[in-house]
C-alpha positions in Angstrom: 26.9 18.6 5.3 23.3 17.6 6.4 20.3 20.2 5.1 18.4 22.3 7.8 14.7 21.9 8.2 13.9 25.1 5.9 16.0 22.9 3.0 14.6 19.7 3.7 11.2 20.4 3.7 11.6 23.0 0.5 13.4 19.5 -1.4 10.2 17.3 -0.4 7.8 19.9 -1.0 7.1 19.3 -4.6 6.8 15.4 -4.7 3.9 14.2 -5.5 2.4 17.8 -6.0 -0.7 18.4 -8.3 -0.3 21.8 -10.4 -4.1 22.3 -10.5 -5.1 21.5 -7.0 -1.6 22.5 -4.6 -2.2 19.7 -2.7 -0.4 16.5 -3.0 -0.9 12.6 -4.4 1.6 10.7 -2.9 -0.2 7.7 -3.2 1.1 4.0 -1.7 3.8 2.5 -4.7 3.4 5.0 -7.2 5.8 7.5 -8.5 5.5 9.6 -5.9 5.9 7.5 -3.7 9.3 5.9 -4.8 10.8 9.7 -4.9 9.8 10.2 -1.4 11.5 6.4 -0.3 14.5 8.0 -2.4 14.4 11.3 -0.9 14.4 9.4 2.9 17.3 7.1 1.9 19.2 10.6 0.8 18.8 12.1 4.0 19.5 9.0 6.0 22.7 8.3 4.0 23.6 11.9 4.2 24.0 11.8 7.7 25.4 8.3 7.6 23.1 6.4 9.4 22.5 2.8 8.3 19.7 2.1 5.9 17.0 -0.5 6.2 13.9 -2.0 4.4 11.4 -4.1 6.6 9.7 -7.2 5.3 6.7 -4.6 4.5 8.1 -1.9 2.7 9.0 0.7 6.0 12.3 2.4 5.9 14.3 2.7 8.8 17.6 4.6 9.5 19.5 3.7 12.2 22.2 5.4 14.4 24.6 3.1 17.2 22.8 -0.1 15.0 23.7 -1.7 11.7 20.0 -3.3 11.5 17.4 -4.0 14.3 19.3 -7.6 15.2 22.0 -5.5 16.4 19.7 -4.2 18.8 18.9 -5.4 22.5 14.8 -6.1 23.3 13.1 -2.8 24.1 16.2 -0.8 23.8 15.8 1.2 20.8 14.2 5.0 20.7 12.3 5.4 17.6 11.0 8.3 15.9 9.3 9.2 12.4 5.9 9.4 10.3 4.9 8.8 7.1 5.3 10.0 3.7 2.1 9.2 1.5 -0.8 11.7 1.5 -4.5 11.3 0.9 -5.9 12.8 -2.4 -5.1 16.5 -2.9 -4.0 16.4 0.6 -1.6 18.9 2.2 2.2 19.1 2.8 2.4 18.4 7.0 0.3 15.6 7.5 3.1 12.8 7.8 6.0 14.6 6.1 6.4 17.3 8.9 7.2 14.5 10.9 9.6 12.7 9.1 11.5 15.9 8.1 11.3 16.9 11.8 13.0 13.9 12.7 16.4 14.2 11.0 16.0 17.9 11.9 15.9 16.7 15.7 18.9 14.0 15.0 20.8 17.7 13.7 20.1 19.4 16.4 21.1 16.9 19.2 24.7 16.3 17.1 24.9 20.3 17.2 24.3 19.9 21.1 27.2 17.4 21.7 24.7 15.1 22.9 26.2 10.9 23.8 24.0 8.5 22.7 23.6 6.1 24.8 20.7 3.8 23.2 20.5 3.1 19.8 18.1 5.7 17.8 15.7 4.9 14.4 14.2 7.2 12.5 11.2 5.8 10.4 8.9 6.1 7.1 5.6 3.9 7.5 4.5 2.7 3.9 0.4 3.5 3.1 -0.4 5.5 6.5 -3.0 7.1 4.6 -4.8 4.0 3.3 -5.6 6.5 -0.5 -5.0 3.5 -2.8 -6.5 0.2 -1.1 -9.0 2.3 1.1 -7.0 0.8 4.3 -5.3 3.3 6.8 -1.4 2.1 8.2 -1.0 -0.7 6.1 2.8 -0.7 6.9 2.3 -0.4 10.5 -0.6 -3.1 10.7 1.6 -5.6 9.1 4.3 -5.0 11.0 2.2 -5.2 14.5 0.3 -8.2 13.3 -2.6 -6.4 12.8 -3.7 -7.1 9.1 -3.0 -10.6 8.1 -0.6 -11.4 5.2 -3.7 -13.2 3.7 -5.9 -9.8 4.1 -3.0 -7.8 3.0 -2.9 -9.9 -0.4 -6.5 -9.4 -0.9 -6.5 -5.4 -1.0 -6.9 -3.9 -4.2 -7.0 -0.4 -5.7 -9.6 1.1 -8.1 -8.0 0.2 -11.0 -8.1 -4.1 -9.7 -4.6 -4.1 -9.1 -3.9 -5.9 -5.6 -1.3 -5.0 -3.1 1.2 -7.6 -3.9 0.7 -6.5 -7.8 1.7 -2.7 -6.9 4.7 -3.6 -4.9 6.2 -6.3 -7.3 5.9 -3.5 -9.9 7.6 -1.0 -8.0 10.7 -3.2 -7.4 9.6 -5.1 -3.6 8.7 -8.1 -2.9 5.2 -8.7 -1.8 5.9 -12.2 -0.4 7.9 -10.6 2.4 4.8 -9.0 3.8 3.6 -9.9 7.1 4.3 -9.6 11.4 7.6 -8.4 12.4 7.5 -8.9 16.2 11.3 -9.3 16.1 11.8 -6.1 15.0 8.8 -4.0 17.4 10.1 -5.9 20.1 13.3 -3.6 20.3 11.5 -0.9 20.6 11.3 0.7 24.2 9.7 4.1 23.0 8.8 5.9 19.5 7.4 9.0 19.6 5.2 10.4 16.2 5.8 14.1 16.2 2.6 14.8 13.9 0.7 18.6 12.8 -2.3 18.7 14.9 -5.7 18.2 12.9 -7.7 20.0 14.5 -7.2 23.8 16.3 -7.1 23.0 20.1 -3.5 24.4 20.4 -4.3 27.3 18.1 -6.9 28.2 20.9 -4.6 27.9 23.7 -2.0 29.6 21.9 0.6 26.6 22.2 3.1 25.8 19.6 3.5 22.2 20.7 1.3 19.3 22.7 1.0 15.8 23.8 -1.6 13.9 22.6 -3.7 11.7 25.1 -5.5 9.5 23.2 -6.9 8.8 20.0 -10.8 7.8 19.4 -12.1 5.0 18.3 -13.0 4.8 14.6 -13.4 2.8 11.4 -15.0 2.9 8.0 -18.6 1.1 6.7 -19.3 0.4 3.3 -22.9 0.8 2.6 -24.1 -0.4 -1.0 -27.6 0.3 -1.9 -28.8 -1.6 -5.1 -31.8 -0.3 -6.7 -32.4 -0.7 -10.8 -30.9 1.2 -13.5 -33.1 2.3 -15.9 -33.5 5.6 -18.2 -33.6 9.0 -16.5 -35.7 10.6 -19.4 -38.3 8.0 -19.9 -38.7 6.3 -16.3 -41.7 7.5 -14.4 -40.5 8.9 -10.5 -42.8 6.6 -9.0 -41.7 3.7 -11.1 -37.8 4.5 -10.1 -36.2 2.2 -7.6 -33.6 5.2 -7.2 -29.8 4.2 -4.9 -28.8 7.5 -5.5 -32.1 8.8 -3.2 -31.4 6.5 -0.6 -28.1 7.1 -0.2 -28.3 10.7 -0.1 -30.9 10.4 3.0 -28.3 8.2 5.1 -25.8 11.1 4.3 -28.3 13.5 6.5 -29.2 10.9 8.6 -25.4 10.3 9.5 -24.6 14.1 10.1 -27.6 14.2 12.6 -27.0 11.0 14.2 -23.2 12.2 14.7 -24.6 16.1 16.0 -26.7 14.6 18.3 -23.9 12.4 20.3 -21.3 14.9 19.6 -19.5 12.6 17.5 -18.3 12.5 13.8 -19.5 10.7 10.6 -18.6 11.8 7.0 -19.2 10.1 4.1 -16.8 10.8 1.9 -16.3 8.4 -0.9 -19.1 7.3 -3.4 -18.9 5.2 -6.3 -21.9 4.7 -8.5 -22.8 2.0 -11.6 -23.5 2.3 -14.0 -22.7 6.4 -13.6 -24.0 7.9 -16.7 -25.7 11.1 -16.5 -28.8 9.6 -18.4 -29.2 6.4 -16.2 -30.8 5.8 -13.0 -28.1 4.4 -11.1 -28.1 0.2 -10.4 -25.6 0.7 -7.2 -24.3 3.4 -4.8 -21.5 2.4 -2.8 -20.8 5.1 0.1 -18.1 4.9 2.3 -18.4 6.5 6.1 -15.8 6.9 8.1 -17.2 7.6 12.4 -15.4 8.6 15.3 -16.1 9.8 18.8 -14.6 10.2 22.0 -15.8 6.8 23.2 -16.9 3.8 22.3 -19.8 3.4 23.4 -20.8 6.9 21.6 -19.1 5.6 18.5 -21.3 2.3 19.0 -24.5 4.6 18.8 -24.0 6.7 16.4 -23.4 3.7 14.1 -26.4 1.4 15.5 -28.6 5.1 14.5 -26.8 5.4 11.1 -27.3 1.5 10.2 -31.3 1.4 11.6 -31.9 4.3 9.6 -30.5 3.2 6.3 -31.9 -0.5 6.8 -35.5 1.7 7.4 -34.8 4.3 4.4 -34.4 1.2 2.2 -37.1 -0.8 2.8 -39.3 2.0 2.3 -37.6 2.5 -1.5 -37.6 -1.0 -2.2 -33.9 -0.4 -2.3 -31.5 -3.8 -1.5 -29.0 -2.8 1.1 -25.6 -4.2 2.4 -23.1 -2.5 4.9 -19.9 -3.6 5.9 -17.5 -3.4 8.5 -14.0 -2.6 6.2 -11.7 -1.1 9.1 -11.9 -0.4 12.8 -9.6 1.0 15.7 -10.9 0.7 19.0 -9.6 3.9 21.4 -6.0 4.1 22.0 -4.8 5.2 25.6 -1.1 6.1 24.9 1.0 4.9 27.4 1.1 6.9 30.9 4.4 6.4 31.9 5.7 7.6 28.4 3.1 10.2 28.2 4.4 11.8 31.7 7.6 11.4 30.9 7.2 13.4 27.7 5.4 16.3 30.1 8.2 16.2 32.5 11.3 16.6 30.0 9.7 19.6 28.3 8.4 21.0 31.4 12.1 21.7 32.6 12.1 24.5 29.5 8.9 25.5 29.3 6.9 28.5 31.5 4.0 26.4 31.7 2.8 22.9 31.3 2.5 21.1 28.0 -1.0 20.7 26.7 -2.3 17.1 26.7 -4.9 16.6 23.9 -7.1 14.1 22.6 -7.4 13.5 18.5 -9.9 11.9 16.2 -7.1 11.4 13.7 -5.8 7.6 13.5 -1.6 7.4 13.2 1.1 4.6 13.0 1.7 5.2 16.9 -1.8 4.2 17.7 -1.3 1.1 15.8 2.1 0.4 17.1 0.7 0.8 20.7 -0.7 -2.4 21.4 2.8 -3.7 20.8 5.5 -0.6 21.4 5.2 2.1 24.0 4.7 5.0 22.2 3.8 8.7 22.4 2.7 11.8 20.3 3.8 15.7 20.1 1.3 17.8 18.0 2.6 21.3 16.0 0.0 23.6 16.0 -2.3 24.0 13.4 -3.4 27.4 12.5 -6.2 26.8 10.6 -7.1 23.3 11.5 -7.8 22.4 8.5 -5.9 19.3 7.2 -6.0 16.5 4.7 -6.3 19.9 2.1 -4.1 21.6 0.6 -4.9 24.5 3.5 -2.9 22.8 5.9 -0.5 24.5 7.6 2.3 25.5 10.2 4.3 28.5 10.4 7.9 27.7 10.3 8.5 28.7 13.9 6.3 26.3 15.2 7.7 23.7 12.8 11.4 24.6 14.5 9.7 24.9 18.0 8.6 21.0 16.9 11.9 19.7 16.2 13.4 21.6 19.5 10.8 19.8 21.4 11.3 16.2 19.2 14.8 17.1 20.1 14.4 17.2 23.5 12.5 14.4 23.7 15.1 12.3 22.2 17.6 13.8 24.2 15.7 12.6 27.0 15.2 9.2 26.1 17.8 7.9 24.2 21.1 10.1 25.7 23.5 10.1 28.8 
């Protein structure tokens, strides 16, 4: 007897929760982390589909397929999400997916429906990037997007690498790498995903298509001034990190207003962080999107000219790298339209098609895969917080849609 949605999600909902702040830290090869691998394996062996572990940590169950080598080229539907969170982040973002998936395999075996290609459901390791500061490490591996050699080389705050964290957690790291075999099965997955953002609250639709994802990345900017003692240090004798840093922050949110575009900085670390010390370096992180690339292009060249002006004027030292970057992604037409057509036959009007500033596995995956999107509307649109919501029936009228979808795709 497999779980309904309302069970599922109330068994994964505390994982990884934080009692002070509600919202959850399901971090990449933690604790959390290995009861959410265990709590997919449940639900997969539950319903007796075949479980399998990828050469980089991703979990796959598969119905009409022992493994992926059983599977003809560009034959297999996939669907799925991920599991991990960013800090304190909230319960949808990846989970809702995942759940809705096996929720959608339910409902088509309640339908009677014939298979008639082989179907995957999937957990992506790291979407979220919280522990090495990369987003869809599992997913760039796997497409041949981050190198084996670049994987190696990330490391947490704590100085413990990649390979280090998965060794401990039982895996082994030397496994890690491109798995075009695999991808090249694939003839369409499909990321059911909340929306992050409120474009379906406004049109009052419980479900979309997304269109495309902008182009963004993260910078790290390190401005290295001179520590020295906050009580005895005159202000015009400071060579001050902290001051600079704090101007690009405004600088960033005008440069991003004025192209209608986003920049956040959203991560800082500072040395040597005493209360009583002028600090020595300020590393802040930004993370930029836009529509476009050429928008995303200017806001950056504004944010680096002005940080490059800001520190030469406060004698301040100042670096800025380049740590991750993902160029637009168009998801594919043909999947896309086919997507609108099968839930068009059920629905009174056409499916909203939406853009998103939020990066996901499928945009990674489609360079390689064709894939597509549905979003479940957000009421709020607030996500990555533990305010991040759905109501239930728009989490059922996900998995109906998912369903259909499926249906669709992979049956006679």
């Amino acid at each position: 007897m497999t779980a309904s949605f309302h069970e599922m999600w109330e068994e994964l909902r505390p994982v990884g929760r934080d009692s002070s702040s509600g919202g959850y830290r399901r971090y990449a090869w933690t604790g959390a982390d290995a009861d959410c691998r265990a709590w997919f394996q449940a639900q997969a062996q539950a319903r007796g589909l075949h479980y399998e572990l990828d050469r980089n940590g991703n979990q796959w169950a598969w119905l009409g397929a022992t493994t992926y080598e059983d599977v003809a080229p560009g034959d297999a539907v996939v669907t799925g999400s991920h599991l991990d969170s960013v800090p304190d982040g909230g319960a949808f973002d990846g989970p809702l997916g995942v759940v809705s998936s096996f929720a959608a395999l339910d409902e088509l075996r309640g339908r009677g429906a014939e298979f008639a290609k082989p179907l995957a459901i999937v957990n992506f390791g790291d979407e979220e990037g919280a522990r090495f500061g990369l987003a869809c490490v599992g997913s760039r591996l796997a497409a041949g997007a981050l190198t084996t050699e670049a994987a190696h080389r990330l490391c947490d705050g704590d100085g413990i690498t990649l390979p280090q964290a998965m060794e401990r957690a039982g895996y082994d790291p030397e496994a890690l790498g491109p798995d075009p075999e695999r991808l090249a099965r694939i003839g369409a997955f499909v990321e059911l995903h909340v929306e992050q953002g409120r474009a379906l609250d406004l049109t009052g639709d419980p479900v979309g298509i997304a269109s495309a994802i902008w182009p963004h990345g993260r910078w790290r900017f390190d401005f290295r001034g001179e520590a020295n003692h906050a009580g005895t240090t005159r202000l015009e004798d400071r060579r001050d990190p902290m001051l600079t840093y704090a101007a690009i922050v405004l600088a960033a949110r005008e440069q991003a207003r004025l192209a209608g575009a986003l920049a956040t900085f959203g991560k800082i670390s500072v040395q040597p962080n005493g209360v009583n010390a002028i600090p020595s370096l300020v590393s802040g992180w930004l993370d930029s999107r836009a529509a476009d690339q050429d928008t995303l292009d200017t806001v950056i060249d504004g944010i680096e000219r002005a940080a490059a002006e800001r520190a030469e004027r406060d004698g301040i030292d100042l670096s800025i790298v380049r740590e991750s970057f993902t160029p637009v992604v168009e998801f594919q037409h043909a999947l896309r339209d086919e997507l609108a057509a099968i839930l068009g036959k059920t629905a009174d009007r056409p499916m909203p098609v939406l853009g998103t500033g939020a990066g996901h596995d499928a945009g990674i995956l489609s360079g390689t895969v064709p894939t597509a999107m549905l979003f479940v509307r957000n009421p709020t649109g607030v996500s990555h917080s533990p305010a991040e919501t759905a109501t239930e029936d728009d989490c059922i009228a996900g998995v109906t849609a998912l369903a259909d979808v499926l249906e669709g795709l992979a049956c006679r």
